[in-house]
C-alpha positions as CSV (number, residue, x, y, z in Angstrom):
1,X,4.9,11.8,-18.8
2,X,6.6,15.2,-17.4
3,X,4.5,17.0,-15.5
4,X,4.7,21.0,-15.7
5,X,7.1,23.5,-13.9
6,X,4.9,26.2,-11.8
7,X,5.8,29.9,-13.0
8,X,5.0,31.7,-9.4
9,X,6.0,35.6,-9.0
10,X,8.8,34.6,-11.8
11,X,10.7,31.9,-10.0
12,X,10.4,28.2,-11.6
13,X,9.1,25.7,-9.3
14,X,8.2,21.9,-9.4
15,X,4.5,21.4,-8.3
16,X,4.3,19.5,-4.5
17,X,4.4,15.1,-5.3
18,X,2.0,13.2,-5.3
19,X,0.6,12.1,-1.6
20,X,2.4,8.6,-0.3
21,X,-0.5,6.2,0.8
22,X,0.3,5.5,4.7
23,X,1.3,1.6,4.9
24,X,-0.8,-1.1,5.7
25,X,-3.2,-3.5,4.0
26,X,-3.7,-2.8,0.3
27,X,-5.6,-3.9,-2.6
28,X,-4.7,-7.5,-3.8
29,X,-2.7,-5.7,-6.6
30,X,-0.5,-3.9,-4.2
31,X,0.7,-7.7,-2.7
32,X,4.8,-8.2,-3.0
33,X,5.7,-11.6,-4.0
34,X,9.8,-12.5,-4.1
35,X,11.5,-15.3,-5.7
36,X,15.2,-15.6,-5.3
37,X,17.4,-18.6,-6.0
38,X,19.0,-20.4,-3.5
39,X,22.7,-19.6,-3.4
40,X,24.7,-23.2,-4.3
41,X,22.0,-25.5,-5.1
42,X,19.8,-25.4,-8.1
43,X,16.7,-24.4,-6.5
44,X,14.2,-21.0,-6.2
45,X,13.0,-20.0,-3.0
46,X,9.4,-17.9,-3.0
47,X,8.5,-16.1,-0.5
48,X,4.7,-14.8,-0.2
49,X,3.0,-11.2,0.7
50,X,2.0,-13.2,4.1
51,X,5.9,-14.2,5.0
52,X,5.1,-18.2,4.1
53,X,8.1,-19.7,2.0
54,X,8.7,-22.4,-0.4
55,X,11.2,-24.1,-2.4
56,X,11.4,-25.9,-5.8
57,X,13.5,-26.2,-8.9
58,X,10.8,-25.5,-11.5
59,X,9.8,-21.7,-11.4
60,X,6.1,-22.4,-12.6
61,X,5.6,-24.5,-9.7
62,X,6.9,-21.7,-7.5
63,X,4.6,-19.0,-9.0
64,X,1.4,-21.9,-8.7
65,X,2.1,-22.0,-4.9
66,X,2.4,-18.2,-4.4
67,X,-0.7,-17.5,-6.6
68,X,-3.1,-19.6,-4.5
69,X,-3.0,-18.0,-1.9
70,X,-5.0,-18.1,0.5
71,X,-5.1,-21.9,-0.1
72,X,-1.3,-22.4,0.1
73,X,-0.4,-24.3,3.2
């Protein structure tokens, strides 16, 4: 969706963006997960919001871990 151009004394102009939120603690949905592969072997690292890791070669067991959090050791 586009949003507008301004028409102000004649001249064109983009209206100002839209406010960044300031970082820090989000909602749940606003969490970052990562899962990368490890270079030479056959296996996925995932890395949580909270900066705990894990490895394993089957991706659904990856995701499992990082979606229980909290309970993930």
């Amino acid at each position: 969706m586009s949003v507008p151009a301004l028409l102000t004394a004649g001249v064109m102009t983009s209206p100002p963006p839209e406010p960044v939120p300031p970082p820090g603690p989000g909602p749940a949905s606003a969490r970052v997960y990562c899962v990368d592969w490890v270079p030479g072997t056959d296996r996925l690292r995932g890395t949580c919001h909270c900066g705990a890791t894990a490895e394993a070669s089957d991706p659904e067991r990856i995701w499992e871990w990082l979606l229980a959090h909290p309970a993930h050791p």
